[in-house]
PDB file of N, CA, C and O in Angstrom:
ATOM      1  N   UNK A   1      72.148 -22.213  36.059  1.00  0.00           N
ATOM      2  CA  UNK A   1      72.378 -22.318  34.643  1.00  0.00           C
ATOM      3  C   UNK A   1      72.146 -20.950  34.036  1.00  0.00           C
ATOM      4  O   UNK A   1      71.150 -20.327  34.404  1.00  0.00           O
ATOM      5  N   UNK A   2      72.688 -20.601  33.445  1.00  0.00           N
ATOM      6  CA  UNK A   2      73.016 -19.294  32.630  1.00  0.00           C
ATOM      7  C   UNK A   2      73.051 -19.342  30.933  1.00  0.00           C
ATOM      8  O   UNK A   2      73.172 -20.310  30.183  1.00  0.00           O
ATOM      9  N   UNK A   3      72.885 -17.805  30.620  1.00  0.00           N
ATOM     10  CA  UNK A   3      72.645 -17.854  28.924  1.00  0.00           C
ATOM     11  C   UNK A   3      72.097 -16.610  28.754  1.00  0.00           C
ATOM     12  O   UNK A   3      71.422 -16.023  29.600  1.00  0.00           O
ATOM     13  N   UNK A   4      72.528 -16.004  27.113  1.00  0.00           N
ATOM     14  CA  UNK A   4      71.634 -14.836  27.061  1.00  0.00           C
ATOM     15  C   UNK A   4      70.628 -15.240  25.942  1.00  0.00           C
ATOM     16  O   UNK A   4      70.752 -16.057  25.029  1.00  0.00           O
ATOM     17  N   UNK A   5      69.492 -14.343  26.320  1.00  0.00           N
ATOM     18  CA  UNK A   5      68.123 -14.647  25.124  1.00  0.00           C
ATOM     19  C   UNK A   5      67.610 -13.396  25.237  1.00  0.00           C
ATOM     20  O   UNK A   5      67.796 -12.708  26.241  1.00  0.00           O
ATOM     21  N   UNK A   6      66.797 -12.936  24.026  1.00  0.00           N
ATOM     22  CA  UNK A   6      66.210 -11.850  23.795  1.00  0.00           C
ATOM     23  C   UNK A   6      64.943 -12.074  24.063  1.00  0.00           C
ATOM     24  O   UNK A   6      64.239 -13.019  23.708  1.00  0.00           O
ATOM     25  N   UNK A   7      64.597 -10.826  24.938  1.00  0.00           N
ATOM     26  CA  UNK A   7      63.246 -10.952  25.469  1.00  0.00           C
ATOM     27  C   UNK A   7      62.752  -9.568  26.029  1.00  0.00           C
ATOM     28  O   UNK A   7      61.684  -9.339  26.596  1.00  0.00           O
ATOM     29  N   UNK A   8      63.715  -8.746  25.755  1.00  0.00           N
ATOM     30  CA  UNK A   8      64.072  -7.036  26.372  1.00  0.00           C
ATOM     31  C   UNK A   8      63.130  -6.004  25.516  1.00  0.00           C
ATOM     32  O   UNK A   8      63.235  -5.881  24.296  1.00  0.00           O
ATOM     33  N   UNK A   9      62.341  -5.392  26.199  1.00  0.00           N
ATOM     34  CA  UNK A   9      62.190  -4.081  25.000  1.00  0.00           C
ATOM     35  C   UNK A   9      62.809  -3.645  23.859  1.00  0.00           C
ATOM     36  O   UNK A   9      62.378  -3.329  22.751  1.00  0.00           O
ATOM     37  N   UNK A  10      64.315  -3.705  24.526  1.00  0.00           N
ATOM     38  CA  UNK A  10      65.042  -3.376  23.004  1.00  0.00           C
ATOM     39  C   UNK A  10      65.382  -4.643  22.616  1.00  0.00           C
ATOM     40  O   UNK A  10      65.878  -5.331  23.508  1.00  0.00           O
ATOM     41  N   UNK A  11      65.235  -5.230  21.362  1.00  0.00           N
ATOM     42  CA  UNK A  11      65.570  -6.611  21.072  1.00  0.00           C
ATOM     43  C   UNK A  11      67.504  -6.900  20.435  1.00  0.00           C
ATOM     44  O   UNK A  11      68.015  -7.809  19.782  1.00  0.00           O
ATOM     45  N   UNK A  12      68.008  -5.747  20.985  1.00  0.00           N
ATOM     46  CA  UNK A  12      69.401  -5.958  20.450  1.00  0.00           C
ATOM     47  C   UNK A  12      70.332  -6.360  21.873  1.00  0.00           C
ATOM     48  O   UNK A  12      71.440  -6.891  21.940  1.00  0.00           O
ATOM     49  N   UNK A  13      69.199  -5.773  23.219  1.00  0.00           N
ATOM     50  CA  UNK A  13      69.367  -5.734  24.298  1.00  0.00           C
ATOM     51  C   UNK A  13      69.757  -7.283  24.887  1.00  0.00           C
ATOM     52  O   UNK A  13      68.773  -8.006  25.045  1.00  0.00           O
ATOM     53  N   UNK A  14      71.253  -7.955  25.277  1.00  0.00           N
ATOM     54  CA  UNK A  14      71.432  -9.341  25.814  1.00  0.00           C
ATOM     55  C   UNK A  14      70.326  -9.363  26.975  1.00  0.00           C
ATOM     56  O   UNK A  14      70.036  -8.356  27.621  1.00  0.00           O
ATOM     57  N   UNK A  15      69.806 -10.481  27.147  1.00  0.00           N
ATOM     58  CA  UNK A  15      68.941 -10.929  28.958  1.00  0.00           C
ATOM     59  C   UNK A  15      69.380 -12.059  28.646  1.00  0.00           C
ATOM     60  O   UNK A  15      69.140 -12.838  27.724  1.00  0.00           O
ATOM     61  N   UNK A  16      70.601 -12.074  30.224  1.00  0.00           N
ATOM     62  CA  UNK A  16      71.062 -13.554  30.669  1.00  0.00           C
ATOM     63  C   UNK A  16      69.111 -14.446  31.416  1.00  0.00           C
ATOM     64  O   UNK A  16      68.177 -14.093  32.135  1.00  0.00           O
ATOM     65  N   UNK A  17      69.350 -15.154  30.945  1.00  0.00           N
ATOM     66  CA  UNK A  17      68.519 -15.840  31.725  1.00  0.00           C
ATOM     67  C   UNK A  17      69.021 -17.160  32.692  1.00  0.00           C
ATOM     68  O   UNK A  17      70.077 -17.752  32.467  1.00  0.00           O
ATOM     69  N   UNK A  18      68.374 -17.413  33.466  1.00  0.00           N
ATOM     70  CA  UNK A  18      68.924 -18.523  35.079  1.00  0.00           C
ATOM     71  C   UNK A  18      67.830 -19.162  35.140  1.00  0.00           C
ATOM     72  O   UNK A  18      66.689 -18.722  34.999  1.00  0.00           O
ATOM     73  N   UNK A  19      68.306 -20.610  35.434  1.00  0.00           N
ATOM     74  CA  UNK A  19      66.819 -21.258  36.474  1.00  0.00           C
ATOM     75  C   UNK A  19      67.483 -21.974  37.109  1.00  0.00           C
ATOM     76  O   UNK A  19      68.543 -22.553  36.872  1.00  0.00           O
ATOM     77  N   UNK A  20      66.526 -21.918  38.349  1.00  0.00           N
ATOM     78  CA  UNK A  20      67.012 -22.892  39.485  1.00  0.00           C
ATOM     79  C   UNK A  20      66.121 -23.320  40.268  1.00  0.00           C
ATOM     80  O   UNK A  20      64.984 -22.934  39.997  1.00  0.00           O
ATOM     81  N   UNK A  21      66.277 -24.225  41.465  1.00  0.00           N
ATOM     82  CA  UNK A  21      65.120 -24.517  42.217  1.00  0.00           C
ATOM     83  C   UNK A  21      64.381 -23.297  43.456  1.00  0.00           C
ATOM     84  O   UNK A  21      65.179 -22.408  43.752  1.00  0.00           O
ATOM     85  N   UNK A  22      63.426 -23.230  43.939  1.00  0.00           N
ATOM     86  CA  UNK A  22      63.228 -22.548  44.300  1.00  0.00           C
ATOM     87  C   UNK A  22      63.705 -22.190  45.995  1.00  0.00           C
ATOM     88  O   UNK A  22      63.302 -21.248  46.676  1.00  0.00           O
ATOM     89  N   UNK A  23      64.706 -23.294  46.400  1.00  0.00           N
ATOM     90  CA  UNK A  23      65.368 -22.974  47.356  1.00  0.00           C
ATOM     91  C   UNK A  23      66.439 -22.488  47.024  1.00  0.00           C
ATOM     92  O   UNK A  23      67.021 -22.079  48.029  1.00  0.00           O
ATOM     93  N   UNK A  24      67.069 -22.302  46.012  1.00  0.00           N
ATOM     94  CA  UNK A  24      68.230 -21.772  45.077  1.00  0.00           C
ATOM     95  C   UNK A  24      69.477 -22.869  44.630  1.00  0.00           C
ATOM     96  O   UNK A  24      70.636 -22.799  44.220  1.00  0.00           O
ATOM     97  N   UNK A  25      68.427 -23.973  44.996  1.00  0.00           N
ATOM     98  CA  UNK A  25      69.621 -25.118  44.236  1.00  0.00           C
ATOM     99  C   UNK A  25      69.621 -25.410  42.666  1.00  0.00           C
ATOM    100  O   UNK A  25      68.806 -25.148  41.782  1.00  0.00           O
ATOM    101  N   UNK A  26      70.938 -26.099  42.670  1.00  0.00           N
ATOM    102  CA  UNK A  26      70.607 -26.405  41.290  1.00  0.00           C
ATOM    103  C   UNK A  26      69.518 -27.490  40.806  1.00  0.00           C
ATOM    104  O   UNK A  26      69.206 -28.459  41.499  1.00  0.00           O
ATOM    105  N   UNK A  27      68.938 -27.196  39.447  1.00  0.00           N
ATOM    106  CA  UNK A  27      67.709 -28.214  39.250  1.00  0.00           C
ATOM    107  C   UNK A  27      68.510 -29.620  38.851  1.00  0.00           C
ATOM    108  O   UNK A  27      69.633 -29.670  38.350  1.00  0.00           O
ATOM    109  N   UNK A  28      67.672 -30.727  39.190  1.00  0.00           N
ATOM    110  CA  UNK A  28      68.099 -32.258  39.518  1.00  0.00           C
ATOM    111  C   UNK A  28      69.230 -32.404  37.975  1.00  0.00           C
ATOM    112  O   UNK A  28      69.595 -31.486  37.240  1.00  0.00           O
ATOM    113  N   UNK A  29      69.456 -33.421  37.910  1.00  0.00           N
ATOM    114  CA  UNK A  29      70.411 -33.610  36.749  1.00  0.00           C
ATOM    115  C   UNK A  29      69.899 -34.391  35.385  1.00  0.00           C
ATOM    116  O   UNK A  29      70.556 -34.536  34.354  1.00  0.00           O
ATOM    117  N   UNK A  30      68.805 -34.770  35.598  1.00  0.00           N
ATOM    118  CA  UNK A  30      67.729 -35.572  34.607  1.00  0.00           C
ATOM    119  C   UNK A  30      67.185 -34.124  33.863  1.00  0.00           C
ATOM    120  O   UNK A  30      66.654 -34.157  32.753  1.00  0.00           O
ATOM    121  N   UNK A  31      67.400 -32.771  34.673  1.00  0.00           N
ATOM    122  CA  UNK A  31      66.605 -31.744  33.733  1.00  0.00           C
ATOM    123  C   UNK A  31      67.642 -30.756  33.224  1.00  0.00           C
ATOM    124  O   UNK A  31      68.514 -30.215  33.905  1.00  0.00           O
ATOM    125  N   UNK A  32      67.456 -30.628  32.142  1.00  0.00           N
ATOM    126  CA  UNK A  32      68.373 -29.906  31.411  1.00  0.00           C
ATOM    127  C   UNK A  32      67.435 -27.860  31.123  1.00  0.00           C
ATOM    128  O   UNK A  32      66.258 -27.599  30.873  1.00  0.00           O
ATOM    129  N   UNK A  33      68.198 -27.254  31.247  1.00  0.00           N
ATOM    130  CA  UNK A  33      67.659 -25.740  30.944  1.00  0.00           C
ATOM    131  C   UNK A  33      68.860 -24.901  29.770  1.00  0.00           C
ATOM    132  O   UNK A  33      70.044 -24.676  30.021  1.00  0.00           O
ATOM    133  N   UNK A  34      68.249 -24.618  28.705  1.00  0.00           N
ATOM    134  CA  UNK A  34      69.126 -24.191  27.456  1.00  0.00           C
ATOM    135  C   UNK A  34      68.776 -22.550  28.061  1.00  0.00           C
ATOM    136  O   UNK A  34      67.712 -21.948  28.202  1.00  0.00           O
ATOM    137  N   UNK A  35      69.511 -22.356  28.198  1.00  0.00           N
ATOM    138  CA  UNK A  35      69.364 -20.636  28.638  1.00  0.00           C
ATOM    139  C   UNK A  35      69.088 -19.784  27.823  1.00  0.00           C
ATOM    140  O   UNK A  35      68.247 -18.914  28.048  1.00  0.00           O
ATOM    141  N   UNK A  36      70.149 -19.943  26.058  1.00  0.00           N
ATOM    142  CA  UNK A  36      69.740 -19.549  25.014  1.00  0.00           C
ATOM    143  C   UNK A  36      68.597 -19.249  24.576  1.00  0.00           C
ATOM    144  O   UNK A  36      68.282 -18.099  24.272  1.00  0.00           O
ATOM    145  N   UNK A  37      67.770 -20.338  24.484  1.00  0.00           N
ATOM    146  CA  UNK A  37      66.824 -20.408  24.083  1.00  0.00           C
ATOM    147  C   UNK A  37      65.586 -20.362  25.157  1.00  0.00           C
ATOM    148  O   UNK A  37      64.583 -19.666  25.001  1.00  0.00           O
ATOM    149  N   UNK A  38      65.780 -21.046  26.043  1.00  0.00           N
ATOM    150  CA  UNK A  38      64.680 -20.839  27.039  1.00  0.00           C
ATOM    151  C   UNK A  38      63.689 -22.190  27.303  1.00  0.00           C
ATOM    152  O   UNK A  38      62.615 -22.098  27.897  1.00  0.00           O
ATOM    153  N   UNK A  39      64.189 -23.363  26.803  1.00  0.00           N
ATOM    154  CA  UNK A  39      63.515 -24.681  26.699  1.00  0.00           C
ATOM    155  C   UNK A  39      63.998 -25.302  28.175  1.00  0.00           C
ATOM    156  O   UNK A  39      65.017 -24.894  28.732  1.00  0.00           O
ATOM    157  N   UNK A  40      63.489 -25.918  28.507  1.00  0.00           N
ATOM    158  CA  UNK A  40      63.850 -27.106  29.332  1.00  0.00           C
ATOM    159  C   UNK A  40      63.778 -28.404  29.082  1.00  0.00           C
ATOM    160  O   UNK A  40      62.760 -28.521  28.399  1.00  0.00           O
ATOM    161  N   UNK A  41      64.131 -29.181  29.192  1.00  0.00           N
ATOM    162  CA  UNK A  41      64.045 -30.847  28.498  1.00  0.00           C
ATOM    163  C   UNK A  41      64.910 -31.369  29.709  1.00  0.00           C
ATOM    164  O   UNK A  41      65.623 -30.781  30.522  1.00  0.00           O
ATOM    165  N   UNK A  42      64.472 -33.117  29.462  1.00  0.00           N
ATOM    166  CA  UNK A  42      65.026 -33.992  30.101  1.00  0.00           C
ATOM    167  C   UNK A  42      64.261 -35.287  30.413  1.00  0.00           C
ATOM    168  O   UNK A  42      63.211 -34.967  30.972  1.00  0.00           O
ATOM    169  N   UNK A  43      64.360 -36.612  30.279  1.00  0.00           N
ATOM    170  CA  UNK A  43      63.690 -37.850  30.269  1.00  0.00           C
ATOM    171  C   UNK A  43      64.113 -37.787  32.140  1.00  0.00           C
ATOM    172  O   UNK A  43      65.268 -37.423  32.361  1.00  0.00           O
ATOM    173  N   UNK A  44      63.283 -38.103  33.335  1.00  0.00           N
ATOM    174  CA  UNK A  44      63.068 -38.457  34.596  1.00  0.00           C
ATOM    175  C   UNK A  44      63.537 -40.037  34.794  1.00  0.00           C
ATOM    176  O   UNK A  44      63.989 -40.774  33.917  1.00  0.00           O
ATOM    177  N   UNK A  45      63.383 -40.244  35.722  1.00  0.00           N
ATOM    178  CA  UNK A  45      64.039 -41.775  36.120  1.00  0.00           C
ATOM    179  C   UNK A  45      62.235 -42.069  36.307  1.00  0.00           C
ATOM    180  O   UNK A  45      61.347 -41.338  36.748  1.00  0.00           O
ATOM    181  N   UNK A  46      62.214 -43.218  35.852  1.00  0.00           N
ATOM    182  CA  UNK A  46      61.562 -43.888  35.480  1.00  0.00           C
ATOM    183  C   UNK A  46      60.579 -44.135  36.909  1.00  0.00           C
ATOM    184  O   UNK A  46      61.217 -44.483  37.902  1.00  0.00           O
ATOM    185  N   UNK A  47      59.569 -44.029  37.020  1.00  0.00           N
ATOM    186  CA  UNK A  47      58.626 -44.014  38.460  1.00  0.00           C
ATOM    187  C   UNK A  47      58.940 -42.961  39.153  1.00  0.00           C
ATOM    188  O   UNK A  47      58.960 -43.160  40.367  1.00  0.00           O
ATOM    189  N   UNK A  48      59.351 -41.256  38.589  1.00  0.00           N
ATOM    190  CA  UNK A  48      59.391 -40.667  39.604  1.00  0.00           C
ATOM    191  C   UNK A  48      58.571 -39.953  40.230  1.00  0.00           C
ATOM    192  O   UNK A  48      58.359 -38.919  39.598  1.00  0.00           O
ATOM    193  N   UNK A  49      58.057 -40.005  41.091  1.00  0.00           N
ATOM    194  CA  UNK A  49      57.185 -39.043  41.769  1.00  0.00           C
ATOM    195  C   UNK A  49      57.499 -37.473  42.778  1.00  0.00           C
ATOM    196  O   UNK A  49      57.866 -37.334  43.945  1.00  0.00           O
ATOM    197  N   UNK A  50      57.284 -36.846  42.102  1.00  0.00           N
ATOM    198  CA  UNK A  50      57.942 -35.312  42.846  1.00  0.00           C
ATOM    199  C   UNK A  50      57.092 -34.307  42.030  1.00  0.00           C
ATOM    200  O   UNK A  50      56.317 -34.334  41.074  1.00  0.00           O
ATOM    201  N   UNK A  51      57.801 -33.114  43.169  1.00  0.00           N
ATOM    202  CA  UNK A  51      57.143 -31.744  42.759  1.00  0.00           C
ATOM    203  C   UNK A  51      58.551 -30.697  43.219  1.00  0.00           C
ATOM    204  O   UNK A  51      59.025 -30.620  44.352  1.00  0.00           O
ATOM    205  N   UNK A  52      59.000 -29.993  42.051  1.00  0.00           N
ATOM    206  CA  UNK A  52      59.705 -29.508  41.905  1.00  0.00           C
ATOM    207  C   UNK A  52      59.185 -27.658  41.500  1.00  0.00           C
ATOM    208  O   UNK A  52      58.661 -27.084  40.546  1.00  0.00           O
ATOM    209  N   UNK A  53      59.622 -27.337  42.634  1.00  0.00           N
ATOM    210  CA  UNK A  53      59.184 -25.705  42.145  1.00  0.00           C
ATOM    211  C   UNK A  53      60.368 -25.149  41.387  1.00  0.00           C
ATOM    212  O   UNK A  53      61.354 -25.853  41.608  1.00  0.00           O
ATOM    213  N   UNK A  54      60.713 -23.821  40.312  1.00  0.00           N
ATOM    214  CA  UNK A  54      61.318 -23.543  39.709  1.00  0.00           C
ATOM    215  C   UNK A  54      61.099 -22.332  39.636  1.00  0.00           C
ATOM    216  O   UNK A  54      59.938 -21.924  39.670  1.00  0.00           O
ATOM    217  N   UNK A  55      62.211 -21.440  39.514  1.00  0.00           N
ATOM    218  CA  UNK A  55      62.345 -19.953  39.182  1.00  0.00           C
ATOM    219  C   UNK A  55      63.039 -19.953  38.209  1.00  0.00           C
ATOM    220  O   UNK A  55      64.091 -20.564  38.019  1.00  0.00           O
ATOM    221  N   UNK A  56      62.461 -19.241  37.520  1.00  0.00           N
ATOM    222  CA  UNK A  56      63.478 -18.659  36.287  1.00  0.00           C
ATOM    223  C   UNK A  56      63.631 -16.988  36.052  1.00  0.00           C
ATOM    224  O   UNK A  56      62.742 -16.136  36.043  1.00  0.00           O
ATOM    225  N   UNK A  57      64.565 -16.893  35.933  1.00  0.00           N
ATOM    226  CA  UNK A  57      64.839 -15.517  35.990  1.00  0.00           C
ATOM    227  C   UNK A  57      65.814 -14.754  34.594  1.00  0.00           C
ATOM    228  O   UNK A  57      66.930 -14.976  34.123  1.00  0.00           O
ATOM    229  N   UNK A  58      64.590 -13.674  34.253  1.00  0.00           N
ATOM    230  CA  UNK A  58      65.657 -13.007  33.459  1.00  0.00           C
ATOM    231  C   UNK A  58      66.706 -11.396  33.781  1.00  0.00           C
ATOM    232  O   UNK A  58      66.108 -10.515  34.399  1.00  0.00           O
ATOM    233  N   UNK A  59      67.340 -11.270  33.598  1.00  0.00           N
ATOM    234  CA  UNK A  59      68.495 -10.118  34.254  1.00  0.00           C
ATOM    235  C   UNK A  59      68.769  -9.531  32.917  1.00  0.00           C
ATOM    236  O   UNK A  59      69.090 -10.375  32.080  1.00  0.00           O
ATOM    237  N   UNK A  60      68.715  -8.000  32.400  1.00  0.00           N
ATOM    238  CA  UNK A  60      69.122  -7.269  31.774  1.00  0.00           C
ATOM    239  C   UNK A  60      70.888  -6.654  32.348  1.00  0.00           C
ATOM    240  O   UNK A  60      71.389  -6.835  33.457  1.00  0.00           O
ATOM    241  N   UNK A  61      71.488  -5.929  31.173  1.00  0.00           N
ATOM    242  CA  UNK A  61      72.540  -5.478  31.449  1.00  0.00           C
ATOM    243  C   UNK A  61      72.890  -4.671  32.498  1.00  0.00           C
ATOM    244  O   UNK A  61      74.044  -4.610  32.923  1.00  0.00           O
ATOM    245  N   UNK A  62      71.649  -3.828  33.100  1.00  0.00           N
ATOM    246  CA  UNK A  62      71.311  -3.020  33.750  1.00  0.00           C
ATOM    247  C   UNK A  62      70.772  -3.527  35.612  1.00  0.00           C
ATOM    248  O   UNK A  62      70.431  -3.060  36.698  1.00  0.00           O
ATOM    249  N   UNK A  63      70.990  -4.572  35.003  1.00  0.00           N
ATOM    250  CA  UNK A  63      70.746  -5.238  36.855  1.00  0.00           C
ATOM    251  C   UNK A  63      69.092  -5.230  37.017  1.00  0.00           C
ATOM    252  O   UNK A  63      68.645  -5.508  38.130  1.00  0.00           O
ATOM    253  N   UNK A  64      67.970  -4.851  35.704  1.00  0.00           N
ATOM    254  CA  UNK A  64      67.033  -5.212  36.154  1.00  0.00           C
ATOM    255  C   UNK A  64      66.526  -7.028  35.948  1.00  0.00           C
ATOM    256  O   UNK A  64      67.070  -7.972  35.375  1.00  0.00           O
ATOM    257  N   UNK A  65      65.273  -6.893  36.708  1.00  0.00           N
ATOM    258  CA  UNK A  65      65.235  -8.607  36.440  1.00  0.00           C
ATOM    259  C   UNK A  65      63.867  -8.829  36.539  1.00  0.00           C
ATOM    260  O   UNK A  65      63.222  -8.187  37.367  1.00  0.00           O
ATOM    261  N   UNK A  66      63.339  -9.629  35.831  1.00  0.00           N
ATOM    262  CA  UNK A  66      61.724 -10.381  36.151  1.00  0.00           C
ATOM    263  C   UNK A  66      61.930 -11.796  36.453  1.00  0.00           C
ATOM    264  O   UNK A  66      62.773 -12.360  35.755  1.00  0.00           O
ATOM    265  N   UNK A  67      61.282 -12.548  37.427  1.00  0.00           N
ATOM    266  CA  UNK A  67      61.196 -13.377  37.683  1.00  0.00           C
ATOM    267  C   UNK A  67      59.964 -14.086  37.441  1.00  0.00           C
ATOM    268  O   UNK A  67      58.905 -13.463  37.363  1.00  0.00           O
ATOM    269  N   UNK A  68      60.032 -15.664  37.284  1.00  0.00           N
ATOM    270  CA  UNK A  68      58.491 -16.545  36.987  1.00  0.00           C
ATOM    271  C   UNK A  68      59.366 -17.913  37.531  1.00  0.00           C
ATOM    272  O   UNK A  68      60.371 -18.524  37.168  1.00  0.00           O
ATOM    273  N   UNK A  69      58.334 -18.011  38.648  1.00  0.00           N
ATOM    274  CA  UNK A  69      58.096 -19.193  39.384  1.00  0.00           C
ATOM    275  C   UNK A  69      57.194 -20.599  38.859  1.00  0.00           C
ATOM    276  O   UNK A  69      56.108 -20.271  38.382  1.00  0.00           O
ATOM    277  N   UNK A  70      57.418 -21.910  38.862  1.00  0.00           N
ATOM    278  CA  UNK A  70      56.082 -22.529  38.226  1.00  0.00           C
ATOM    279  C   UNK A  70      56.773 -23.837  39.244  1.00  0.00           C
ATOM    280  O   UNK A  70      57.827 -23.872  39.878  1.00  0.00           O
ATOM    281  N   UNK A  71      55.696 -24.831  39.080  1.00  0.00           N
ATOM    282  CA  UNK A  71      55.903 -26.065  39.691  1.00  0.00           C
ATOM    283  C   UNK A  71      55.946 -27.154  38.520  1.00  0.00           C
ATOM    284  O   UNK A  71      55.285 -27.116  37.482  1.00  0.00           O
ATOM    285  N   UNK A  72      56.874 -28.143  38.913  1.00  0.00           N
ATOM    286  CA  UNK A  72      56.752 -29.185  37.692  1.00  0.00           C
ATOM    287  C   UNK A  72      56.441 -30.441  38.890  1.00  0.00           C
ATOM    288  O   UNK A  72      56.852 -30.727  40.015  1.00  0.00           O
ATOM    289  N   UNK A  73      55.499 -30.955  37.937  1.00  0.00           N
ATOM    290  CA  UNK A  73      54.836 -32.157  38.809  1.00  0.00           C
ATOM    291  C   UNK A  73      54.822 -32.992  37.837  1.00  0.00           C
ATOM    292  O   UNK A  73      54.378 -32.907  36.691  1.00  0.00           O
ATOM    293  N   UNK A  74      55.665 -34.297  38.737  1.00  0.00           N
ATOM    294  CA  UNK A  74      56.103 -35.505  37.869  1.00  0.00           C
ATOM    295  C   UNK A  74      55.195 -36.958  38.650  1.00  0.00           C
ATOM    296  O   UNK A  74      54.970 -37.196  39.836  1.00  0.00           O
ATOM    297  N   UNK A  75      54.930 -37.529  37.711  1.00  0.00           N
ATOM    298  CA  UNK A  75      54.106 -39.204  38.385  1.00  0.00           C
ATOM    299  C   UNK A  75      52.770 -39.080  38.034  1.00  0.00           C
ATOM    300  O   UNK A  75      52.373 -38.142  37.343  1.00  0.00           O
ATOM    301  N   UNK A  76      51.701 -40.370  38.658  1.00  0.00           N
ATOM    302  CA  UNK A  76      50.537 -40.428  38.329  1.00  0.00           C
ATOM    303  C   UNK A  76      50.307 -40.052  39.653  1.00  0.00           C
ATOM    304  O   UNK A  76      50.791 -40.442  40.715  1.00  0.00           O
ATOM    305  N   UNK A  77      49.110 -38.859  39.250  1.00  0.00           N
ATOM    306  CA  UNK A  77      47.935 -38.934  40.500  1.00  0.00           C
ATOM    307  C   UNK A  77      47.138 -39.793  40.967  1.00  0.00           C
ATOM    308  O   UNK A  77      46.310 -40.457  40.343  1.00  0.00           O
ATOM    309  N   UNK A  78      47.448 -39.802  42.464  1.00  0.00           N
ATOM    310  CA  UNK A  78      46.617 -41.005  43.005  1.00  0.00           C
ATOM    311  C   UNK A  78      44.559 -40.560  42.583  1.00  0.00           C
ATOM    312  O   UNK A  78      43.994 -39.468  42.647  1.00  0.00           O
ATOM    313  N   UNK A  79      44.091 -41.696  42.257  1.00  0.00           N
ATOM    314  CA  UNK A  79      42.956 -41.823  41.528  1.00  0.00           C
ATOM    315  C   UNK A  79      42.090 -40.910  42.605  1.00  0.00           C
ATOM    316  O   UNK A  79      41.263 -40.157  42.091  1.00  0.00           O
ATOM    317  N   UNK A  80      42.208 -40.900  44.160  1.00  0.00           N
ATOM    318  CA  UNK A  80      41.305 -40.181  44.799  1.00  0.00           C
ATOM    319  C   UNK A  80      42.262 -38.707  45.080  1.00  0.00           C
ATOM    320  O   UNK A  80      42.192 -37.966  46.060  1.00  0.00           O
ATOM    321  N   UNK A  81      42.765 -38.634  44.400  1.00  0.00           N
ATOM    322  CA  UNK A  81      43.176 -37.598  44.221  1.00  0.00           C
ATOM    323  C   UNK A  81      42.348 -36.113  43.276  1.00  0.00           C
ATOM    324  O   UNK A  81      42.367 -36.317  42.062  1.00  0.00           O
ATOM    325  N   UNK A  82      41.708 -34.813  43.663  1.00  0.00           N
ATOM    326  CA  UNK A  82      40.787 -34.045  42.704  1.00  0.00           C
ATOM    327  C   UNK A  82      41.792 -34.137  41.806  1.00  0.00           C
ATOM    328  O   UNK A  82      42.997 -34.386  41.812  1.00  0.00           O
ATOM    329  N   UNK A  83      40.280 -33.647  40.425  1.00  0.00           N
ATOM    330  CA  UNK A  83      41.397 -33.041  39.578  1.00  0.00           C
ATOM    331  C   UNK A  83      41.407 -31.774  39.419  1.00  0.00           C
ATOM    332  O   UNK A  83      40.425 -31.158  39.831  1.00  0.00           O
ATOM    333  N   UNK A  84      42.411 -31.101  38.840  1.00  0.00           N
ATOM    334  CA  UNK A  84      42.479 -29.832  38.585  1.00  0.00           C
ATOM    335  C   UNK A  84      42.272 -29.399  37.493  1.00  0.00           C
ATOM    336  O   UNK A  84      42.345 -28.188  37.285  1.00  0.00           O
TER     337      UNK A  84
END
């Protein structure tokens, strides 16, 4: 998923931004990523249990790029489960 958002030193400067999974697939279809803006949203199927890692990446005109990785963890933790 693709989009430009300002986030550059120079703020006139386009940064496409991307996210995807962290094997480089696309993220499931219940999750939506506004590139524009930089939100993610999306209602899950109902009982789902998963862990979804995610990269998001921003790319300047210039071919530079920063990347941020995070995990989204969906369901209830099992009760003997620590907490964090």
């Amino acid at each position: 998923m693709r989009g430009n958002a300002s986030g550059h030193p120079d703020p006139s400067a386009p940064v496409l931004l991307e996210a995807h999974t962290a094997d480089g697939g696309a993220l499931p279809l219940w999750l939506r990523f506004e590139a524009r803006t930089g939100i993610f949203s999306g209602l899950p199927p109902a009982g789902l249990r998963t862990t979804i890692e995610i990269i998001l990446t921003a790319r300047d005109e210039e071919g530079r790029e920063a990347n941020l990785s995070f995990t989204l963890e969906l369901g209830v933790k099992d009760a003997t489960e620590p907490a964090k």
